[in-house]
KOLZA-275958 format. One record per residue (C-alpha): residue number from 0; residue in three letters; x, y, z. Coordinates in nm, 4 decimals. Layout:
<pts>
n: NUM | res: ALA | u: X | v: Y | w: Z;
...
</pts>
This chain:
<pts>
n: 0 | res: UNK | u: -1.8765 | v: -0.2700 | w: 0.1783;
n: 1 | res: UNK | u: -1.7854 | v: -0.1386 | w: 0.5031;
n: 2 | res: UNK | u: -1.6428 | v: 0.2089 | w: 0.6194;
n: 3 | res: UNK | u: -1.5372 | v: 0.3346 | w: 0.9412;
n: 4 | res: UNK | u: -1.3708 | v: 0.6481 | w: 0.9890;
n: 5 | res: UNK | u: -1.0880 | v: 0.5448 | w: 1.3008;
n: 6 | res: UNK | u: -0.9489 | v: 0.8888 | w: 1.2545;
n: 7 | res: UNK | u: -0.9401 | v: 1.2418 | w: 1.1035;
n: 8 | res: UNK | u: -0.7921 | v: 1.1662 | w: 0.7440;
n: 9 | res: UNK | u: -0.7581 | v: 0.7602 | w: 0.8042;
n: 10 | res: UNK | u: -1.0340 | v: 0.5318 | w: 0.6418;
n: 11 | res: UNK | u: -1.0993 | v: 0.1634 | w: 0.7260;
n: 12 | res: UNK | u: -1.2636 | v: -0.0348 | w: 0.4525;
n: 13 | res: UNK | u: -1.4139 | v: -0.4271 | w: 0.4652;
n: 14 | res: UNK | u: -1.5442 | v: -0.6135 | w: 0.1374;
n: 15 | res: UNK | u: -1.3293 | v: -0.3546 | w: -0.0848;
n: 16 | res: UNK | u: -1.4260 | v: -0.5743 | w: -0.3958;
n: 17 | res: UNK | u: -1.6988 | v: -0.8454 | w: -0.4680;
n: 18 | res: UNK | u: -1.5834 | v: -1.1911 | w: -0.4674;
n: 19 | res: UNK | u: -1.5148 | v: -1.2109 | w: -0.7656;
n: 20 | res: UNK | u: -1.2835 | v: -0.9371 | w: -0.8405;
n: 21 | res: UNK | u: -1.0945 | v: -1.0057 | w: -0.4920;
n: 22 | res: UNK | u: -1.0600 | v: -1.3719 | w: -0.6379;
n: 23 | res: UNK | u: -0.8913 | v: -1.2535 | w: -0.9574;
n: 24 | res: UNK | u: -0.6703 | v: -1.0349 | w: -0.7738;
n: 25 | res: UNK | u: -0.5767 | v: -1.3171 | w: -0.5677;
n: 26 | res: UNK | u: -0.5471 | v: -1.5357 | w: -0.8330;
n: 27 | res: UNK | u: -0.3378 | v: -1.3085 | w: -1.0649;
n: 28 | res: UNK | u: -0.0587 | v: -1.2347 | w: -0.8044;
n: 29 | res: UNK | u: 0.0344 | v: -1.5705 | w: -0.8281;
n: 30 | res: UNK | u: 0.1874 | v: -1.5673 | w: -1.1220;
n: 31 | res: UNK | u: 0.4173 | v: -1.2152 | w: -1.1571;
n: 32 | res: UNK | u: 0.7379 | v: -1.1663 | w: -1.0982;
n: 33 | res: UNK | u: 0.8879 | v: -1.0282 | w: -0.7491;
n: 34 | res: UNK | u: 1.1702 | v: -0.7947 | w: -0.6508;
n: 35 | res: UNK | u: 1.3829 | v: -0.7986 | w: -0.3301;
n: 36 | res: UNK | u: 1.4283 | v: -0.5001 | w: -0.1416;
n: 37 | res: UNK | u: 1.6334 | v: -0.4765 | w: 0.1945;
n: 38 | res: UNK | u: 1.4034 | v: -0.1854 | w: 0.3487;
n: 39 | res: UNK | u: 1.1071 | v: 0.0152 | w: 0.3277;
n: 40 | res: UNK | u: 1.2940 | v: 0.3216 | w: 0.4576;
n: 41 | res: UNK | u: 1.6471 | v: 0.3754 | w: 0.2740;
n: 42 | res: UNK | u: 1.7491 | v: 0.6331 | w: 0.5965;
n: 43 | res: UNK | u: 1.7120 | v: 0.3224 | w: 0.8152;
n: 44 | res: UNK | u: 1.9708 | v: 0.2789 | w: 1.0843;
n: 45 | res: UNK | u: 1.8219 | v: -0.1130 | w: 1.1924;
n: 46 | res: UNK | u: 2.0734 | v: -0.3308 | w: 1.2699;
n: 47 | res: UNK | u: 1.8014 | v: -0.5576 | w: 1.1518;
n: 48 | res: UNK | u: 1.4790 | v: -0.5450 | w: 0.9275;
n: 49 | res: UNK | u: 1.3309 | v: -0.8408 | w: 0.6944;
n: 50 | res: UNK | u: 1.3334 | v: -0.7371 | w: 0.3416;
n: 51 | res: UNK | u: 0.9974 | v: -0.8311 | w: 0.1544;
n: 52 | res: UNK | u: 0.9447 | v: -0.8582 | w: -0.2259;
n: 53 | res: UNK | u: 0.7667 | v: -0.5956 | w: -0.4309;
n: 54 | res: UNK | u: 0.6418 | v: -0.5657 | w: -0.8024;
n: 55 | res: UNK | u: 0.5050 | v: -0.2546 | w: -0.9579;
n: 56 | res: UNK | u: 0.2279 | v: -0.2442 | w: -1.1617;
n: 57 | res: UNK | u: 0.2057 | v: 0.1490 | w: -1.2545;
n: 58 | res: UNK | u: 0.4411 | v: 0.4158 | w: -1.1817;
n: 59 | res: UNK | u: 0.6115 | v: 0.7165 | w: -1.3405;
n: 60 | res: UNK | u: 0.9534 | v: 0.7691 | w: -1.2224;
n: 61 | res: UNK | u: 1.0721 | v: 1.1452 | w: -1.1740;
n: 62 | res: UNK | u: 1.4331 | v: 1.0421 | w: -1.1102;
n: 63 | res: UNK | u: 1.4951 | v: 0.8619 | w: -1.4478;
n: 64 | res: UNK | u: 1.1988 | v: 0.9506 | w: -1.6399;
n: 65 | res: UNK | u: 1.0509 | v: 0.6092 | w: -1.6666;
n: 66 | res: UNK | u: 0.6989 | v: 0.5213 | w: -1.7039;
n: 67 | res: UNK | u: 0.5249 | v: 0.1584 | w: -1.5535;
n: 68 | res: UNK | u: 0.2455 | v: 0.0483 | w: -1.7222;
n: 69 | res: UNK | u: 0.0609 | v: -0.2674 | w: -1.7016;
n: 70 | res: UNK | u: -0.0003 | v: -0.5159 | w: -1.9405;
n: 71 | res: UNK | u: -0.3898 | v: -0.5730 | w: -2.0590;
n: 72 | res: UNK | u: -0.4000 | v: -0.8791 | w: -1.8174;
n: 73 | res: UNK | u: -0.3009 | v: -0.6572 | w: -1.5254;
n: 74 | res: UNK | u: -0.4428 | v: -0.3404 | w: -1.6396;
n: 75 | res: UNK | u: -0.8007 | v: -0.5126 | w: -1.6143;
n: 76 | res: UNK | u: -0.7569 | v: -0.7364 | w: -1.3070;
n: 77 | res: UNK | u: -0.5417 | v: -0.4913 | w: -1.0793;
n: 78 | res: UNK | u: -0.5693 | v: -0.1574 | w: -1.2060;
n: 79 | res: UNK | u: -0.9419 | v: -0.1048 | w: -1.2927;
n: 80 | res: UNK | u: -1.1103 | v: -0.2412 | w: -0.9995;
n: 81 | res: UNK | u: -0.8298 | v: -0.0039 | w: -0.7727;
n: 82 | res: UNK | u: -0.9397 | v: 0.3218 | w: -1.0040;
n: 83 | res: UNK | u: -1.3203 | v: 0.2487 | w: -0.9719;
n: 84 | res: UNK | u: -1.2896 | v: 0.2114 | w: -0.6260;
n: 85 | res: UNK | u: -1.1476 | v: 0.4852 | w: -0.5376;
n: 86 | res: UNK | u: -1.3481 | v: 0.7460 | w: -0.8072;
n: 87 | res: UNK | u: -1.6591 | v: 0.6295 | w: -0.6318;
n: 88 | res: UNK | u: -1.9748 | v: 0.7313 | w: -0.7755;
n: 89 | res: UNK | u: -1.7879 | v: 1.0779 | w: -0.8382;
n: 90 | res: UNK | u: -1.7276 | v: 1.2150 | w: -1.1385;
n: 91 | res: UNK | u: -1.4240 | v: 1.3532 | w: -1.0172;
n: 92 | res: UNK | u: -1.1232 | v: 1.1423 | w: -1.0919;
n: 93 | res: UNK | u: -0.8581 | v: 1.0517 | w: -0.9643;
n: 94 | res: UNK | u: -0.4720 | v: 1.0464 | w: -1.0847;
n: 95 | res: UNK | u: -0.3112 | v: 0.7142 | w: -1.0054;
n: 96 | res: UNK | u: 0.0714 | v: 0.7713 | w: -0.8961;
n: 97 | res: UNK | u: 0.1919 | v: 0.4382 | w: -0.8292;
n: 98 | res: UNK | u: 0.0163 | v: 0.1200 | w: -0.7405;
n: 99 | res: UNK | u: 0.2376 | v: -0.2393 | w: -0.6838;
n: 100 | res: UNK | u: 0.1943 | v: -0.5013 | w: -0.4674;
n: 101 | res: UNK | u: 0.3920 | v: -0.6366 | w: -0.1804;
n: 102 | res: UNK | u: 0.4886 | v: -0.9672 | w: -0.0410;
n: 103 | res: UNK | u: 0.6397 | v: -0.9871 | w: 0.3345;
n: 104 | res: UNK | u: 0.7644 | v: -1.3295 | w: 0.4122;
n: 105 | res: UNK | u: 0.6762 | v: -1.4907 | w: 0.7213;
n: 106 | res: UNK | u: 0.8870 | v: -1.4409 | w: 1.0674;
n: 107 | res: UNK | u: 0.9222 | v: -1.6855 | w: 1.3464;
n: 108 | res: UNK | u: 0.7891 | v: -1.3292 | w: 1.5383;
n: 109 | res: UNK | u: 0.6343 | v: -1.0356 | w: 1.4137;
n: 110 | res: UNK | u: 0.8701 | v: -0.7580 | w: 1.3012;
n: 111 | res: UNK | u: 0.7476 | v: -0.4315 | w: 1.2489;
n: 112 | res: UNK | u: 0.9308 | v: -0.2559 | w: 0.9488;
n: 113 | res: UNK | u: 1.0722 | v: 0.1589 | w: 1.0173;
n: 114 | res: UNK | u: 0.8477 | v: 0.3846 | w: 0.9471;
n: 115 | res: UNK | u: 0.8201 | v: 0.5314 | w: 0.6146;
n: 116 | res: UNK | u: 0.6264 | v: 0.8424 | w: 0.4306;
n: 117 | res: UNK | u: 0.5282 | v: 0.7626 | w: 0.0395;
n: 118 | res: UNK | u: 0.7064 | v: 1.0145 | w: -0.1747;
n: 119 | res: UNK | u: 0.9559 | v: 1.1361 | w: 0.0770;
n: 120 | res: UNK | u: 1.3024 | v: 1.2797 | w: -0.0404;
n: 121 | res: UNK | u: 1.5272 | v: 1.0832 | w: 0.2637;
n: 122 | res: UNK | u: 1.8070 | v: 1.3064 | w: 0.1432;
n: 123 | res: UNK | u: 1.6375 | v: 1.6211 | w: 0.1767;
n: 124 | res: UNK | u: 1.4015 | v: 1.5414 | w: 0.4302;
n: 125 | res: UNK | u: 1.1195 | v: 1.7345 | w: 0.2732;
n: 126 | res: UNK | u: 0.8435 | v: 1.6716 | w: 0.0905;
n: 127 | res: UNK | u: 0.7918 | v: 1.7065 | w: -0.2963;
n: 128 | res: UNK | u: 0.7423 | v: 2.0855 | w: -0.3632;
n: 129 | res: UNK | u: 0.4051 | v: 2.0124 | w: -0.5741;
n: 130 | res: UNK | u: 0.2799 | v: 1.7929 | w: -0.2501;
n: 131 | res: UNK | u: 0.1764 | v: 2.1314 | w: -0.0791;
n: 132 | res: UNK | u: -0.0645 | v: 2.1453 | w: -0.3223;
n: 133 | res: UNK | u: -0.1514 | v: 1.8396 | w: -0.4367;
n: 134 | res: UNK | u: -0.1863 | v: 1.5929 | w: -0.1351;
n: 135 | res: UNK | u: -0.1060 | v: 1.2220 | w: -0.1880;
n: 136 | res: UNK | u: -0.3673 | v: 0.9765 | w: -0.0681;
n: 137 | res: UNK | u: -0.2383 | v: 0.6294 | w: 0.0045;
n: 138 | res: UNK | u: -0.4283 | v: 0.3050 | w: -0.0098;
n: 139 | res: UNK | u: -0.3281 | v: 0.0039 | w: 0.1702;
n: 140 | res: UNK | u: -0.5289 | v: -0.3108 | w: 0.0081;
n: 141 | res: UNK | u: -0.4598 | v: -0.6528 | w: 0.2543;
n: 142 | res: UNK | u: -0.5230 | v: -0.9370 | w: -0.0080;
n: 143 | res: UNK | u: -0.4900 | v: -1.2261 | w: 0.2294;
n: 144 | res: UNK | u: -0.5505 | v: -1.3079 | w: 0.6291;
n: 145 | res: UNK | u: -0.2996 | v: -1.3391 | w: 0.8633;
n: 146 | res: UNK | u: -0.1537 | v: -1.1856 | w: 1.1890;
n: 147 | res: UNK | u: 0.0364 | v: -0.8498 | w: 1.0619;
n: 148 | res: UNK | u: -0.0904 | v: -0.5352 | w: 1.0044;
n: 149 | res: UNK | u: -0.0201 | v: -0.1548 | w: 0.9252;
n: 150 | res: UNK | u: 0.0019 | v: 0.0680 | w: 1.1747;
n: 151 | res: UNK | u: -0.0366 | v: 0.4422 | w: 1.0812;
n: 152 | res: UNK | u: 0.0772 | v: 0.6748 | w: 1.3307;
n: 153 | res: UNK | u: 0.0543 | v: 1.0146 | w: 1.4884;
n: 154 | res: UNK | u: -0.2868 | v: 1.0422 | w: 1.3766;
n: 155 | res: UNK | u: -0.5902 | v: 1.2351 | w: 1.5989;
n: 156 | res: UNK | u: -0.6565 | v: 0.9235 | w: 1.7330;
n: 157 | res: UNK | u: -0.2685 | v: 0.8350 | w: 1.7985;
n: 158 | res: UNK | u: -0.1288 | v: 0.5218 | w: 1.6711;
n: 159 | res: UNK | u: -0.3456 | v: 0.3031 | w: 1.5054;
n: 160 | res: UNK | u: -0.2553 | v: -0.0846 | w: 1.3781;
n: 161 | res: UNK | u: -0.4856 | v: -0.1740 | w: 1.0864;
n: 162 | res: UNK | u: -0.4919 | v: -0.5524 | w: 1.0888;
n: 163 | res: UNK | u: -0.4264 | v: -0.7826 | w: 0.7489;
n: 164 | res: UNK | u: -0.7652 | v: -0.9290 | w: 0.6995;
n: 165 | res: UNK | u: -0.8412 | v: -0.9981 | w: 0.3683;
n: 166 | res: UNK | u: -1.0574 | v: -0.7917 | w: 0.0863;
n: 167 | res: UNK | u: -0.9859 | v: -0.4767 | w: 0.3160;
n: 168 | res: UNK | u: -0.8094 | v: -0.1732 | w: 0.3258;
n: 169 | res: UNK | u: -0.6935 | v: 0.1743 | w: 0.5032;
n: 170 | res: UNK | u: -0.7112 | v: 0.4403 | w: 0.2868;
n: 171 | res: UNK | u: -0.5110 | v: 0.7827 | w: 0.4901;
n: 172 | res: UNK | u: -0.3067 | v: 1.1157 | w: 0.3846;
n: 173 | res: UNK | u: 0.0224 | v: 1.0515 | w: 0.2662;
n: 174 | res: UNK | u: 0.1153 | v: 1.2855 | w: 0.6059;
n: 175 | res: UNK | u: 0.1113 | v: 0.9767 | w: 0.8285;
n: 176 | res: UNK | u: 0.4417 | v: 0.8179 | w: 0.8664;
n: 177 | res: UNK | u: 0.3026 | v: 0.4576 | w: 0.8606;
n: 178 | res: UNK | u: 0.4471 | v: 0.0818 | w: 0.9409;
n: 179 | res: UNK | u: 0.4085 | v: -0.2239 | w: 0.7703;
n: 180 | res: UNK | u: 0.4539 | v: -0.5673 | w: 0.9399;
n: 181 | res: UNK | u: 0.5154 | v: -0.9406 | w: 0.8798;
n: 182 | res: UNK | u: 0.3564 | v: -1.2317 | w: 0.9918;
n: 183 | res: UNK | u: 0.3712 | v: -1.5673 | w: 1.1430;
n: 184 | res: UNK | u: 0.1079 | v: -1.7643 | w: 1.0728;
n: 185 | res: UNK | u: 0.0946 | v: -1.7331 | w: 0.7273;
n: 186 | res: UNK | u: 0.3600 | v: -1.8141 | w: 0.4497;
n: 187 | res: UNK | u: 0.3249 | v: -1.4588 | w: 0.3473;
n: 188 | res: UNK | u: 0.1587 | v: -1.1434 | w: 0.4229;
n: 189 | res: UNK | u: 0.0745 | v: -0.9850 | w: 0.0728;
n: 190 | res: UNK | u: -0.0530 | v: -0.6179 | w: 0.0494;
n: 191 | res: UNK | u: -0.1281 | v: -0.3464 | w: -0.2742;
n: 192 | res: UNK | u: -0.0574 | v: -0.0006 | w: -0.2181;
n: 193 | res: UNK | u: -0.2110 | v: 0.2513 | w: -0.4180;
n: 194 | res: UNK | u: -0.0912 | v: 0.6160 | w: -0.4332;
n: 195 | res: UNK | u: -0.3188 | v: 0.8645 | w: -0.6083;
n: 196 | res: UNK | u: -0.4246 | v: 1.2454 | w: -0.6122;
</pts>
């Protein structure tokens, strides 16, 4: 494993998982089911922006009060490995907030999606009250090669565009408004985004 610090607060991260593990990942988001949504930012005023597909694997819902948990298969395939990885060696864990997986279908050019905070209230425009305190950390995990990216921006080092190699990821405080991309030369770009405390 690999880490680079490309600015304050934003972590790049090669060979996430042994080969193994990134194989059953791989291997294991071939066969779940996939959700259409129009946008990544609701507020959006695009007159055009590819949906992608998206499937959660763990979430709690504050709006409704509903809880995602994965089954056994997924639990041990997708949600250990993410949990490890980010505890570290540290005893200190972490709380997992939402991890799912997403699946951008390829464009004839690349779009860029808007730009989007994790956990934002569009309607408000403020943060959570409780993410004062408790500051969400935001994983992006690129599963497979190809020629998107995610760019996060306004960071100390301005804009940077993580590229979609596979087996690595960005890891960056849920303060960055951040981008997400398609691809061309790839049927898909797939990603897994991890939101924790």
């Amino acid at each position: 494993m690999k880490i680079r610090q490309a600015a304050e607060h934003v972590y790049c991260i090669e060979d996430v998982f042994d080969i193994g593990v990134y194989q059953d990942i791989k291997f294991i988001l071939k066969d779940i089911d996939w959700k259409y949504s129009q946008t990544t930012n609701p507020e959006s005023d695009a007159v055009y922006e590819p949906g992608y597909f998206a499937t959660q694997f763990y979430q709690y819902c504050v709006t409704n009060k509903t809880f995602i948990f994965p089954n056994a298969d997924l639990f041990q395939t997708i949600m250990i490995p993410f949990l490890d990885f980010v505890q570290g060696n540290s005893a200190q864990a972490r709380v997992p907030i939402r991890l799912k997986a997403n699946l951008y279908p390829r464009t004839d050019k690349i779009f860029q999606h808007e730009k989007h905070l994790d956990y934002f209230n569009y309607e408000t425009r403020e943060h959570f009250p409780w993410l004062n305190s408790f500051p969400i950390t935001n994983m992006v995990y690129m599963v497979n090669d190809n020629d998107g990216g995610t760019e996060i921006l306004d960071t100390s080092e301005g804009d940077i565009m993580v590229p979609s190699k596979q087996n690595t990821a960005v890891i960056f405080n849920n303060q960055f408004w951040h981008k997400s991309s398609t691809c061309t030369n790839k049927k898909a770009r797939i990603t897994i985004n991890f939101n924790f405390l």
